[in-house]
One Martini backbone bead per residue (centre of mass of N, CA, C, O) as a GRO file, in nm:
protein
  143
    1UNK     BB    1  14.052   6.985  -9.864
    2UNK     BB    2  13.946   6.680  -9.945
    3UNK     BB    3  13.668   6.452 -10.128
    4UNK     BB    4  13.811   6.270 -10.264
    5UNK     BB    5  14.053   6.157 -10.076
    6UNK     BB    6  13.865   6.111  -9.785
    7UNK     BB    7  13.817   6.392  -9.669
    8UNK     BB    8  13.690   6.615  -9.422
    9UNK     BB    9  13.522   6.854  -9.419
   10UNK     BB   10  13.484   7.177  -9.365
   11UNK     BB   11  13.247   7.256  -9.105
   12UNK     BB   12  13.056   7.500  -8.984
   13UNK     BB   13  12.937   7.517  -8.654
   14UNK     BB   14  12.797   7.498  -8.327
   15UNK     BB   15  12.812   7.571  -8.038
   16UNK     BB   16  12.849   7.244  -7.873
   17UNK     BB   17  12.851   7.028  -8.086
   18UNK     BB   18  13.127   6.846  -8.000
   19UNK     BB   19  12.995   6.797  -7.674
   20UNK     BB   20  12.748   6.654  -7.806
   21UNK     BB   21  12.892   6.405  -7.951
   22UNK     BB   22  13.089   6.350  -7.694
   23UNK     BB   23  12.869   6.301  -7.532
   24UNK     BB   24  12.642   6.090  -7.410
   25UNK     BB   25  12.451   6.302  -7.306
   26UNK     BB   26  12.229   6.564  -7.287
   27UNK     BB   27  12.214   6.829  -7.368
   28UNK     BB   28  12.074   7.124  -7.330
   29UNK     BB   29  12.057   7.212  -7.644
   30UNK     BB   30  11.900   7.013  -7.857
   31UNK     BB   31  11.777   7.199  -8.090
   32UNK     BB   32  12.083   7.331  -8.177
   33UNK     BB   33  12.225   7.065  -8.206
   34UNK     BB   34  12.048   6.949  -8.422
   35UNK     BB   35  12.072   7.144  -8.574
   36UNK     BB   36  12.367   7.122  -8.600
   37UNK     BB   37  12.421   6.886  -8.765
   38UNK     BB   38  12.230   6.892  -9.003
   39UNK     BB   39  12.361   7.123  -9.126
   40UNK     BB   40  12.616   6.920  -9.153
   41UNK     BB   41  12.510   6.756  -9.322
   42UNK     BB   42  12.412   6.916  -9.567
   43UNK     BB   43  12.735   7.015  -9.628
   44UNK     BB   44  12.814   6.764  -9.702
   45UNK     BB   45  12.612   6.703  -9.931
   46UNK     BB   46  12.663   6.921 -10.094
   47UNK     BB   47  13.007   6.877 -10.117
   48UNK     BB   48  12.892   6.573 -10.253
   49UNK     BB   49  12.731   6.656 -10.527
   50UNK     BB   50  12.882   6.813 -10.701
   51UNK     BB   51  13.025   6.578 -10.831
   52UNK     BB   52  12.859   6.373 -10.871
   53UNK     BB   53  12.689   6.499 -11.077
   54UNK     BB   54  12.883   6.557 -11.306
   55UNK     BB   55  12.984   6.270 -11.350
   56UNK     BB   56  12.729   6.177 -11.403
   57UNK     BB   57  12.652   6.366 -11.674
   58UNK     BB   58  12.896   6.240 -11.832
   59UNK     BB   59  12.835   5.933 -11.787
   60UNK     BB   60  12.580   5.996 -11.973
   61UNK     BB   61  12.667   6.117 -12.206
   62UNK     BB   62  12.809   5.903 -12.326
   63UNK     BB   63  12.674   5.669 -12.317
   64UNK     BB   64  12.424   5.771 -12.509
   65UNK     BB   65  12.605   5.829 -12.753
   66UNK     BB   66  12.708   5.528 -12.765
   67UNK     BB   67  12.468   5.385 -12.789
   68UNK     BB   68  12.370   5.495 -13.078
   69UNK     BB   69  12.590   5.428 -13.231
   70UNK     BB   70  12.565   5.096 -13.198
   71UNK     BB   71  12.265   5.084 -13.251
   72UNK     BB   72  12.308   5.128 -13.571
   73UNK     BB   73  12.508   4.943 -13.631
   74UNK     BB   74  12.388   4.675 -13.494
   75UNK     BB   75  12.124   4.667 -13.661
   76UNK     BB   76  12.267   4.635 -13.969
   77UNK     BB   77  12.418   4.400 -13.886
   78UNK     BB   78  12.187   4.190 -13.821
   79UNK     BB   79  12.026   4.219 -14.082
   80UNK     BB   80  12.252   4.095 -14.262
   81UNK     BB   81  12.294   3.830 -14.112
   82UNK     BB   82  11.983   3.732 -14.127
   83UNK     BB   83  12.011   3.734 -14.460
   84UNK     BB   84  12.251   3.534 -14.486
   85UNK     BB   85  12.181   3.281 -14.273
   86UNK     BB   86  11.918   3.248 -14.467
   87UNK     BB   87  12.075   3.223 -14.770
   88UNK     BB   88  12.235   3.013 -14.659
   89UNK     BB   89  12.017   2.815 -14.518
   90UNK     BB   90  11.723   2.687 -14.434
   91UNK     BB   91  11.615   2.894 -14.288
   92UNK     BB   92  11.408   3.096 -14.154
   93UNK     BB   93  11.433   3.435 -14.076
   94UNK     BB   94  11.277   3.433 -13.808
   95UNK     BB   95  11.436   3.201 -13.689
   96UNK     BB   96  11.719   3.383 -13.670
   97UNK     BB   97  11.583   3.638 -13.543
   98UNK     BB   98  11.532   3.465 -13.265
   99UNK     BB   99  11.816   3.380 -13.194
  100UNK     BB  100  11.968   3.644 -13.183
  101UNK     BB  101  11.792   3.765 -12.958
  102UNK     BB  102  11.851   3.542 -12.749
  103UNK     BB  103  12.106   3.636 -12.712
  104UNK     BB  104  12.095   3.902 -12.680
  105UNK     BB  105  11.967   3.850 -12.386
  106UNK     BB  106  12.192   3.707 -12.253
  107UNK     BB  107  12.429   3.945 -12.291
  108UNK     BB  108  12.236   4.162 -12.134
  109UNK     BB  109  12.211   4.028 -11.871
  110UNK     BB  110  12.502   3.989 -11.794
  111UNK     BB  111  12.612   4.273 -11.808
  112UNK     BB  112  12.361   4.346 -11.595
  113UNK     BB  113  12.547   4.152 -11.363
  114UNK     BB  114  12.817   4.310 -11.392
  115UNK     BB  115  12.720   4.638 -11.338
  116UNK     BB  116  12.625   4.566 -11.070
  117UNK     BB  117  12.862   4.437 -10.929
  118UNK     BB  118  13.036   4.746 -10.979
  119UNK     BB  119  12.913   4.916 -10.757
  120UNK     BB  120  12.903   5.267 -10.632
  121UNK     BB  121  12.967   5.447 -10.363
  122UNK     BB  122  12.773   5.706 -10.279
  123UNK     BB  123  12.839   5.918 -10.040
  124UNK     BB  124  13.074   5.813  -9.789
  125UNK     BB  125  13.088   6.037  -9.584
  126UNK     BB  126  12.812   6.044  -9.507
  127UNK     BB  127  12.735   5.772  -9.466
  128UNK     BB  128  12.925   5.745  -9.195
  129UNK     BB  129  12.811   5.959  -9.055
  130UNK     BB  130  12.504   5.882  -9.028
  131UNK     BB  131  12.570   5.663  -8.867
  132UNK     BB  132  12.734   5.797  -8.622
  133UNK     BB  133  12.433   5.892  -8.556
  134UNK     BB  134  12.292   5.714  -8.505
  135UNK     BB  135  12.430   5.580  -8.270
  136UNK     BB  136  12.433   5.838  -8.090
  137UNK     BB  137  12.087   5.819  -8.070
  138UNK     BB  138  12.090   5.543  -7.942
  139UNK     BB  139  12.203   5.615  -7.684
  140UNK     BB  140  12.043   5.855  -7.603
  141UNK     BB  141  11.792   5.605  -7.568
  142UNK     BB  142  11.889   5.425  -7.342
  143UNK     BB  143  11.920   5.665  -7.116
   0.00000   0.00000   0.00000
């Protein structure tokens, strides 16, 4: 089984776990129940951080590389620019730097108001499982 795929990884429990889900009622040994519940979602965590830990550090390693090499590009640029639009115009140096931040910092924002709505959620299978034990345990406590 794959949890790329979207399935459920197959994780060894303790006797009674299925009966203790599977039924509205109180198991009869519930501290054995909570503890393998726990176990099984824990190596489900274990199971969905291998990959997404990886995956995070390599495209934490692209970002910074990629990230490093145009700021220095475009630090280049900009003094460049500074310099040509102040001296093809009126305009005094630093009126022309203070132009360019501003813009700079629109690009900024627009992009990381991109980047936030674009966000996937890590966990899916885990986050899914943990509802349906919340689910689980307001029964258990209606009763």
């Amino acid at each position: 089984m794959s949890v790329e795929k979207g399935e459920l990884p197959s994780v060894a429990v303790g006797a009674g776990h299925s009966e203790a889900l599977a039924d509205t009622e109180l198991p009869e040994d519930w501290k054995a129940a909570l503890a393998s519940l726990a176990s099984a979602r824990l190596e489900m965590i274990r199971i969905e951080a291998k990959p997404a830990s990886a995956a995070a550090a390599c495209r934490i390693g692209l970002l910074l590389g990629g990230f490093f090499g145009f700021l220095c590009a475009w630090v280049l640029v900009l003094i460049a620019s500074v310099g040509a639009i102040a001296a093809s115009t009126s305009w005094e140096w630093y009126h022309v730097a203070y132009a360019l931040a501003g813009a700079h910092f629109l690009i900024g924002l627009i992009l990381m108001l991109i980047m936030k709505a674009g966000k996937k959620v890590c966990f899916p299978v885990t986050r899914a499982e943990f509802r349906k034990d919340r689910e689980w345990l307001n029964r258990l406590k209606k009763q």
